[in-house]
Structure formats: C-alpha cells, structure tokens
SETOR-814205 format. One line per field, with one value per residue: residue in one letter; residue number from 1; x, y, z of N, C-alpha, C in turn. Coordinates in Angstrom, 2 decimals, m for minus. Example, Ala and Ser with C-alpha at 12.3 -4.5 7.8 and 13.67 -1.06 7.14 Angstrom:
<rs>
aa	[a	s]
i	[1	2]
n.px	[13.19	12.85]
n.py	[m5.69	m2.25]
n.pz	[7.80	7.08]
ca.px	[12.30	13.67]
ca.py	[m4.50	m1.06]
ca.pz	[7.80	7.14]
c.px	[13.20	12.90]
c.py	[m3.30	0.03]
c.pz	[7.80	7.87]
</rs>
This chain:
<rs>
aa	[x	x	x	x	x	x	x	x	x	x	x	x	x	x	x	x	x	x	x	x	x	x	x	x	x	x	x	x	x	x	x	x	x	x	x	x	x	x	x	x	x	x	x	x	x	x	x	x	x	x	x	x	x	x	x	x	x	x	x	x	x	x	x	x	x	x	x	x	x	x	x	x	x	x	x	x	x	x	x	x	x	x	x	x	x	x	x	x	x	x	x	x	x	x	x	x	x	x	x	x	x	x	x	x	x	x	x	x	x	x	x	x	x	x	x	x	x	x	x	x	x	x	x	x	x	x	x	x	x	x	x	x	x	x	x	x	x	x	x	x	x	x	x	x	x	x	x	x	x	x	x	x	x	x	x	x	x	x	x	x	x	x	x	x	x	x	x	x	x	x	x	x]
i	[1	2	3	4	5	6	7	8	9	10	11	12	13	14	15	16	17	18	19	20	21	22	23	24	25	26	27	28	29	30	31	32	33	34	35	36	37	38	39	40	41	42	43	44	45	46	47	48	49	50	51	52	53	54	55	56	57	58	59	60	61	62	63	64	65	66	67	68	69	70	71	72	73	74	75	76	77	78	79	80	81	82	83	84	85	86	87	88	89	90	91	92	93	94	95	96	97	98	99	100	101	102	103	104	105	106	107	108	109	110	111	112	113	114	115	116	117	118	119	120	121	122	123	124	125	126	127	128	129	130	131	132	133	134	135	136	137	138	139	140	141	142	143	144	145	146	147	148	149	150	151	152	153	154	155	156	157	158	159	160	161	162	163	164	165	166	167	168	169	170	171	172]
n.px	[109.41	106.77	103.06	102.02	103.86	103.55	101.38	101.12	103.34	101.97	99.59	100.94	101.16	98.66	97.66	99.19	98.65	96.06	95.19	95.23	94.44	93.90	94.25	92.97	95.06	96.39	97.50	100.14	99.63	101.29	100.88	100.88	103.01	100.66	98.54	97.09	96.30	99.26	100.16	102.92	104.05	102.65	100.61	100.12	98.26	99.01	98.21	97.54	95.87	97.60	96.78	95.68	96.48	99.24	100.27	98.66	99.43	101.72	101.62	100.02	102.50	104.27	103.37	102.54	105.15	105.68	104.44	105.19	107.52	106.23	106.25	107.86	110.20	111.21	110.38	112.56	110.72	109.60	111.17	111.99	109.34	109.81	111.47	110.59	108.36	110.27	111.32	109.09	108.01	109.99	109.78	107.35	107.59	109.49	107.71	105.59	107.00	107.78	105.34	104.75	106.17	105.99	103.30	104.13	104.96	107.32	109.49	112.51	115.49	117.23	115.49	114.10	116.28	116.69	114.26	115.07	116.81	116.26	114.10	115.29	114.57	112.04	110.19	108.23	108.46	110.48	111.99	110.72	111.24	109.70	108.08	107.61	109.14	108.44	109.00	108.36	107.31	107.17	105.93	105.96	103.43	101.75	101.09	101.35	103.67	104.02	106.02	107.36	109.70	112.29	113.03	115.67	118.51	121.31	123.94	127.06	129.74	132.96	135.17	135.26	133.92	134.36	135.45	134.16	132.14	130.82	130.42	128.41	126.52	125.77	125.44	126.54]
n.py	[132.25	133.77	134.75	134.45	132.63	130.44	129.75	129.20	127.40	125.09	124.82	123.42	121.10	120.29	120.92	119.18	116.78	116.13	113.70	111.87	110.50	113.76	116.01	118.94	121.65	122.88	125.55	126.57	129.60	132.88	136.15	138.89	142.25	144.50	143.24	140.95	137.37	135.59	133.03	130.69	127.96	125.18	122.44	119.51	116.69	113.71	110.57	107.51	104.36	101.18	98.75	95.61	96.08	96.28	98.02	100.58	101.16	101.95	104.28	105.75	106.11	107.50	110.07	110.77	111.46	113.27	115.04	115.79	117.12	119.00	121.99	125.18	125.70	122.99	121.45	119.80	118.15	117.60	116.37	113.75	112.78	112.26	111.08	108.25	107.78	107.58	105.05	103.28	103.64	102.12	99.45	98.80	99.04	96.87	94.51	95.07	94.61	91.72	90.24	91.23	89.34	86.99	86.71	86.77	84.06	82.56	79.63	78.66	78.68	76.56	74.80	74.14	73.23	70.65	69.97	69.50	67.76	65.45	64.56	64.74	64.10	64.37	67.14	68.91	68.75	71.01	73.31	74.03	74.75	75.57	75.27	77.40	79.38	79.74	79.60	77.14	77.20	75.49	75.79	75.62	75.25	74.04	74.86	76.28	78.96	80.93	82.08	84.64	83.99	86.15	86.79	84.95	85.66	83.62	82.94	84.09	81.15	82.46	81.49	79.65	81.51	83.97	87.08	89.17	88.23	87.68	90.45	91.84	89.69	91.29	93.44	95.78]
n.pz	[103.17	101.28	101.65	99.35	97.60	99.08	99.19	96.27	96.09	96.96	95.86	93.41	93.91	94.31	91.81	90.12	91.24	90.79	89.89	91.84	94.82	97.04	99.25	100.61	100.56	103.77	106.26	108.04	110.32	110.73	112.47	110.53	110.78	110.26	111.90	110.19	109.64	107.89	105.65	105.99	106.13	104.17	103.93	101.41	101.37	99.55	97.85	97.16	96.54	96.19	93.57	92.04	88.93	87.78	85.89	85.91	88.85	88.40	86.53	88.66	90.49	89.09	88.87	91.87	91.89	89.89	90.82	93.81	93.25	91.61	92.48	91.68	93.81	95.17	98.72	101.02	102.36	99.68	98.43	99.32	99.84	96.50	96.27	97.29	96.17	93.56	94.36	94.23	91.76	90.45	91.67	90.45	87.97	87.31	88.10	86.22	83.92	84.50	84.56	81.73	80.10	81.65	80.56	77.74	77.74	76.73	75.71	78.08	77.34	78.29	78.79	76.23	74.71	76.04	75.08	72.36	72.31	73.37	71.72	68.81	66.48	65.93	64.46	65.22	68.32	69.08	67.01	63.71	60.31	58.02	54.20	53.71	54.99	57.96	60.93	63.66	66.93	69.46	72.75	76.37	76.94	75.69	72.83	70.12	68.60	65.36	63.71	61.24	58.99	57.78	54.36	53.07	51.08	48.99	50.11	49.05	48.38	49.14	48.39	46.27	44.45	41.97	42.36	40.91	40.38	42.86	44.06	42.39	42.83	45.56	45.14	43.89]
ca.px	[108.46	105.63	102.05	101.55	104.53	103.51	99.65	101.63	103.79	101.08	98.55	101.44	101.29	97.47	97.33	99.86	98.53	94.47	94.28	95.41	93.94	94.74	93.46	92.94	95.95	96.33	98.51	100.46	100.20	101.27	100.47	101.93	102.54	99.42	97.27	96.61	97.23	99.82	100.44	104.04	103.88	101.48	101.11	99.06	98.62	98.81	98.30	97.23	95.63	97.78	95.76	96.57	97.40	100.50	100.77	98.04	99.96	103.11	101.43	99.94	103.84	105.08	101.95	102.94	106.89	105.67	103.52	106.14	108.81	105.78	106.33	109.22	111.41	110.50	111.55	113.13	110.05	108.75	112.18	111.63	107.87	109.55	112.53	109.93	107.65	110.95	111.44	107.42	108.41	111.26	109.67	106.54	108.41	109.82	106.66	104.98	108.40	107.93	104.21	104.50	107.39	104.98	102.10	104.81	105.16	108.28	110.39	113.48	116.72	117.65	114.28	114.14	117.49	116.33	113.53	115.69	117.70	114.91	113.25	115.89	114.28	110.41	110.31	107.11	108.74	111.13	111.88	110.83	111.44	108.52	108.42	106.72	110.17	107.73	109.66	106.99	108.29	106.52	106.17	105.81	102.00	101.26	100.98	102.75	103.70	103.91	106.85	107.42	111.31	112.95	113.64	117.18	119.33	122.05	125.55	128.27	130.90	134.21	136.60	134.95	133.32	135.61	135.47	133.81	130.61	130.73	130.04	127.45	125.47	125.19	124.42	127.49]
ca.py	[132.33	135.04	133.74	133.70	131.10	129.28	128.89	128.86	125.90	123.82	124.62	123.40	119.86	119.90	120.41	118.21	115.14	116.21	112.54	111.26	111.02	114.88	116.36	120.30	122.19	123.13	126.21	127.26	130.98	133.86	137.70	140.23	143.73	144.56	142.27	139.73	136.02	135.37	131.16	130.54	126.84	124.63	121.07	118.80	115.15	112.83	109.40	106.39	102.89	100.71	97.51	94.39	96.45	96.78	99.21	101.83	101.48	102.42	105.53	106.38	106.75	108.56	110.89	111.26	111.78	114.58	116.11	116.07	117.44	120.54	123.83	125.86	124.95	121.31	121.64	118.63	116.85	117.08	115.70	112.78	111.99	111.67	109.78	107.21	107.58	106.98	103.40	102.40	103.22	100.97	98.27	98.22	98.64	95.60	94.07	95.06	93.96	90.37	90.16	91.20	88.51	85.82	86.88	86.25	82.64	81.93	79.02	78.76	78.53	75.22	73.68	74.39	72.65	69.85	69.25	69.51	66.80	64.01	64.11	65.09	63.84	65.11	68.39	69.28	69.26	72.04	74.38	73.19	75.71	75.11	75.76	78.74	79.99	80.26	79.25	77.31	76.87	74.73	76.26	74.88	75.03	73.37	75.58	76.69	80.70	80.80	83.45	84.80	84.41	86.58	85.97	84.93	85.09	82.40	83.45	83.05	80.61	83.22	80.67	79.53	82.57	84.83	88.56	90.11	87.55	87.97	91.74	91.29	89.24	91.83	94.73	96.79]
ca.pz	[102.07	101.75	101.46	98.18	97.71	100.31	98.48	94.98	96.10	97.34	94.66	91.88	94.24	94.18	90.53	89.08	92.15	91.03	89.16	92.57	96.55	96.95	100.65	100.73	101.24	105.25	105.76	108.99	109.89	111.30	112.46	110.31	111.27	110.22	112.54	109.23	109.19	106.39	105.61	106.56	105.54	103.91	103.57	100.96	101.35	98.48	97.74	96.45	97.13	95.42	93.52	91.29	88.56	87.92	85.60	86.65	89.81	88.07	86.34	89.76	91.28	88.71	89.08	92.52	91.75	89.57	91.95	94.30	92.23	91.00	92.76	91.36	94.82	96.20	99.78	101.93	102.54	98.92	97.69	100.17	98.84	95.08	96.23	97.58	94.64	92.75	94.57	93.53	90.10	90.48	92.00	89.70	86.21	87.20	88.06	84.79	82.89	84.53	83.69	80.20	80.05	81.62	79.05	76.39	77.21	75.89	76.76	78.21	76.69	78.92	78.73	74.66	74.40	76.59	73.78	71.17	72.35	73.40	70.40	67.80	65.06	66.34	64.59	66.19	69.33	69.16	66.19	62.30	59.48	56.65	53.08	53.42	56.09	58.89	62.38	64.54	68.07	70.44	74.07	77.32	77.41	74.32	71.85	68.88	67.92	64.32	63.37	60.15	59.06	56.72	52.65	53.23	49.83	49.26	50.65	47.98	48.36	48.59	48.15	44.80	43.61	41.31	42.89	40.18	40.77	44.45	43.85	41.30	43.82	46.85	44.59	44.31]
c.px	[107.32	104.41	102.10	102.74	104.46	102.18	100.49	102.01	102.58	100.25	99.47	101.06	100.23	97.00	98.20	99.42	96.90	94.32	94.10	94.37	94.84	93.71	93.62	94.29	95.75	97.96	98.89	100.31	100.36	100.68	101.15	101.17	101.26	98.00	96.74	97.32	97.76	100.24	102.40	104.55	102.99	101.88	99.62	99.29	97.96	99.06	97.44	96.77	96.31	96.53	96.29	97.57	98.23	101.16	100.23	99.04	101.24	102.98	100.52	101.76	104.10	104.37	102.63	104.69	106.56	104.86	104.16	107.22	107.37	106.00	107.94	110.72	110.85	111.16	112.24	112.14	109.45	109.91	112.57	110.80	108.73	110.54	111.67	109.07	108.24	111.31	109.88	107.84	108.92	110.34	108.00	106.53	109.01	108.98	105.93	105.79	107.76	106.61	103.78	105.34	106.70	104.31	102.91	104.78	106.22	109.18	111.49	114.48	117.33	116.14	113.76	115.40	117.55	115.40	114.01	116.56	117.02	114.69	113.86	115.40	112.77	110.95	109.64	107.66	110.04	110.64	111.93	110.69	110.57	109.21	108.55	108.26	109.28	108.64	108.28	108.00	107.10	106.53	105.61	104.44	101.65	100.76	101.60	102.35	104.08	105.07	107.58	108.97	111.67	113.28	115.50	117.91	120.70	122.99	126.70	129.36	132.47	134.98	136.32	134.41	134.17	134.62	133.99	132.29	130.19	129.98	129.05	126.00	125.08	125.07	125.37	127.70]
c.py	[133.27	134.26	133.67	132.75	130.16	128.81	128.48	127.26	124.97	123.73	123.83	121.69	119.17	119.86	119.72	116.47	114.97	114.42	111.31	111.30	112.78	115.32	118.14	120.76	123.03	124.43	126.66	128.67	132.10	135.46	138.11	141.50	144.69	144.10	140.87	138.80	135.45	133.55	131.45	128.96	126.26	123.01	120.17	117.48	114.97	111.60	108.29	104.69	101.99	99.01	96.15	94.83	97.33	97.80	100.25	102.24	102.39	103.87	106.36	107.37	107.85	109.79	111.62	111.92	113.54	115.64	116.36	117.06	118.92	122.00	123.93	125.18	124.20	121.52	120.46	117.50	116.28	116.13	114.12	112.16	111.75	110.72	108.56	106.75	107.17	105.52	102.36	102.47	101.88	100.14	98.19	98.64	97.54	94.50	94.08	94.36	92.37	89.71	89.91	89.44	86.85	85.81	86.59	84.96	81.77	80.73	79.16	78.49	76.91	74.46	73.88	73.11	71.15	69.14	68.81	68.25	65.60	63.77	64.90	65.10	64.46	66.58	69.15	70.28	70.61	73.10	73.87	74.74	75.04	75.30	76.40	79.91	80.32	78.99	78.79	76.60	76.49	74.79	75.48	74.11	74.49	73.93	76.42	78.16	80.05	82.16	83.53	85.27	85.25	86.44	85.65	84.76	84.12	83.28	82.94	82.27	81.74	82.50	80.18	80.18	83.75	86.00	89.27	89.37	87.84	89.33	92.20	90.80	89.85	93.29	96.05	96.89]
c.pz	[102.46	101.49	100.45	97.74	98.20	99.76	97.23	95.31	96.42	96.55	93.34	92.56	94.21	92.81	89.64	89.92	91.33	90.61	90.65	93.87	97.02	98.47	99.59	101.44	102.93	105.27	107.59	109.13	110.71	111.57	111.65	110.93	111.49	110.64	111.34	109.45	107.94	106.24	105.64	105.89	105.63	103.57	102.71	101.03	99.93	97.97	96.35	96.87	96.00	95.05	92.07	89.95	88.26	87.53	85.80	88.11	89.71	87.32	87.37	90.60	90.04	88.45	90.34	92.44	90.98	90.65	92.98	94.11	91.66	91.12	92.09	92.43	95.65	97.71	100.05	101.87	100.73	97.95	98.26	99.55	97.76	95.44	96.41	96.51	93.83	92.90	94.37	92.94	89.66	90.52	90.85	88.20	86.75	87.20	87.04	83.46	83.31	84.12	82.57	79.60	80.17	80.52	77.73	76.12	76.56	76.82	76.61	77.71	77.03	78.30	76.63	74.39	74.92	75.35	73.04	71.28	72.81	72.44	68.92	67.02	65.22	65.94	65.16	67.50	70.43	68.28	64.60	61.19	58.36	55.44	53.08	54.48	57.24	60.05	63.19	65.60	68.98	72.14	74.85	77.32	75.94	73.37	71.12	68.30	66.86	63.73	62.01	59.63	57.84	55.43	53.40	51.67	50.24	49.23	49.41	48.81	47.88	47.88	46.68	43.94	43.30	41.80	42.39	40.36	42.04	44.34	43.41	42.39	45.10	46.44	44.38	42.80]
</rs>
C-alpha cells in the first residue's frame, strides 16, 4: 500500500467508529528513495465500554462492525474486529429480544392452561370474552391486558346452507 491508502484506510475506520472510543490513527513508516517517511501501515483503535443497556450496546457493536468493515479493502485484522463485533451483535439482540419479552409479561402456555383448569368456571381467572369482544387475559402478576378481538361474522352451516346462500354471504 502507498501512503495515501494507508491514511485513506484508517481515516474510513476513524470516520465511520467517530460515535465510538476512537484513538488517533498511528502509522508505521518507511524511507523512500527520496529520503521522506511514507506510512506503510496504520492502526486505529476502537471501542466501547459496554453498560446495562442492552440495546445502545447493540447499536454500539454494529457501529463497530461497520467501522471495521469501512475502508474499501478490510485487511485480516479488520475482518477479525467485525467477526467479533458480529458475535456482540449476536449475543445482545438476544438480550434485547428477552427483555422486550420480559417487559411483555405474558404468561405461559403451561401455566395459562393450569388456570384454566383450577378454576374452570372463574372467568376472571383465565380468558373471558365480553359483550363488547374484548379478550381480557389475566397474567401472572395480577393484572389484566385488555385486547381488542376482531368483528367475527357467523360461518354458514355448508351442510344446511343451499350453495347459492353460502355465496351470497361471503360476498361473491
């Protein structure tokens, strides 16, 4: 590489990391013919303190992944940094997934079904369909989401509804 590729690449790593911990590019260098020192290779550090959350953390990596991945040709090491940047991603999209998932609150499929079968007749304590079609479902922590169901029209009877009614009723 000639110097100015060698500043190019490292300036594309310092301005796609700037939102990040970015050091000053440091450049190896040699004589040329001409008695001048030309940069040969350069290296920028870039980081990050990770902190509780989860998802700043997760648009920190992929900050660094791009900043990695910036100059025209990433060499060895910068294809290294994103692979690693690519396993934060990983691991804190899953972390933000299970979060959101908590903050939802929903209960479980077993422990729902468990209700439902204690207190059969308690509509409260599961799932009761109103007048109004509103679904209220009763979660772990004692408190009821309120979810707004669909108009549902009435399904014909095939077996007793002549063709030509059937047809009639779904708009054809």
């Amino acid at each position: 590489m000639d110097d100015q590729k060698v500043r190019a690449h490292e300036q594309a790593h310092i301005s796609a990391g700037r939102s990040l911990n970015v050091t000053p590019a440091t450049f190896d260098y040699e004589k040329g013919p001409d008695g001048k020192n030309y940069a040969v290779a350069g290296e920028v550090q870039i980081g990050f303190t990770p902190t509780d959350d989860y998802s700043d953390n997760l648009a920190k990596a992929q900050t660094l992944r791009n900043a990695a991945l910036a100059p025209a040709e990433p060499s060895s090491q910068d294809m290294k940094v994103a692979q690693d940047a690519q396993r934060m991603i990983t691991e804190y999209s899953q972390k933000v997934n299970k979060q959101k998932m908590e903050d939802v609150n929903f209960t479980s499929p077993s422990a729902e079904s468990e209700s439902k079968t204690e207190n059969s007749t308690d509509k409260d304590s599961s799932q009761a369909s109103d007048e109004n079609n509103n679904l209220s479902v009763k979660n772990n922590q004692d408190t009821v989401d309120v979810f707004e169901l669909p108009e549902i029209a009435e399904v014909p009877d095939f077996n007793k509804t002549p063709k030509s009614r059937v047809l009639s009723n779904i708009g054809l």
